[in-house]
C-alpha positions in Angstrom: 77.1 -43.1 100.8 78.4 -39.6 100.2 78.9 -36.7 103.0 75.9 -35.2 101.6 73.5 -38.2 102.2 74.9 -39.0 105.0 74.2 -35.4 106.6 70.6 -35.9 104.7 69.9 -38.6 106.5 71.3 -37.2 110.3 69.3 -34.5 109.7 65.8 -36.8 108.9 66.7 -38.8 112.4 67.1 -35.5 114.2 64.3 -33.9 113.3 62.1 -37.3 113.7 63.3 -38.1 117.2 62.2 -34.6 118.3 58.7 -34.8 116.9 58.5 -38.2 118.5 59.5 -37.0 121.9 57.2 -34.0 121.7 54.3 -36.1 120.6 55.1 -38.9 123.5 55.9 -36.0 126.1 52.0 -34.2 124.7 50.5 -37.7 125.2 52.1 -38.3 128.7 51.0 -34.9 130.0 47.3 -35.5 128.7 47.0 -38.9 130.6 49.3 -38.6 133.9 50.0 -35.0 134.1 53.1 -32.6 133.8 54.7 -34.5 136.9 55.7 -37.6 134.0 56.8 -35.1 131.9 60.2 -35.9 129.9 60.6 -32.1 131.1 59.4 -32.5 134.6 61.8 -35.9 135.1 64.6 -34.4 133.6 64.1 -31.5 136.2 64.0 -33.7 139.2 66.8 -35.9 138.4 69.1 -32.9 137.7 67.5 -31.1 141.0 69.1 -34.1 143.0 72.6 -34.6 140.6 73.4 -31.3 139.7 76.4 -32.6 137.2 73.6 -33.2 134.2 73.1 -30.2 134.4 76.5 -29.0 133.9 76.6 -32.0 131.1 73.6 -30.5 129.4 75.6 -27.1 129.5 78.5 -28.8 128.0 76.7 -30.7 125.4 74.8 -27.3 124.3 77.3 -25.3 123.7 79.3 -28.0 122.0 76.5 -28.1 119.6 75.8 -24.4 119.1 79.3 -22.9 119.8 81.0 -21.1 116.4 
């Protein structure tokens, strides 16, 4: 497997887990509401630990930092 495949292929999984987690998150909201949200949990949880927050933070601008 060369770089280039191998980025190919991180790229594919990327982009497919996101459109799985938007269509599971769509379905949620349709049958239990925005409180089940992936959004919504994500929300709470941080609300009471405030350190995923910061670890979000961190793990964004590791991504997006240049």
């Amino acid at each position: 497997m060369t770089t280039e495949s191998a980025r190919k292929m991180t790229e594919i999984i990327i982009v497919s887990l996101v459109v799985a987690l938007v269509i599971y998150d769509v379905a949620i909201e349709m049958k239990f509401g925005v409180n089940a949200t992936i959004s919504q949990v994500i929300f709470d949880t941080a609300s009471h630990n405030p350190w995923i927050a910061l670890a979000a933070g961190i793990l964004v601008g590791h991504w997006f930092w240049r």
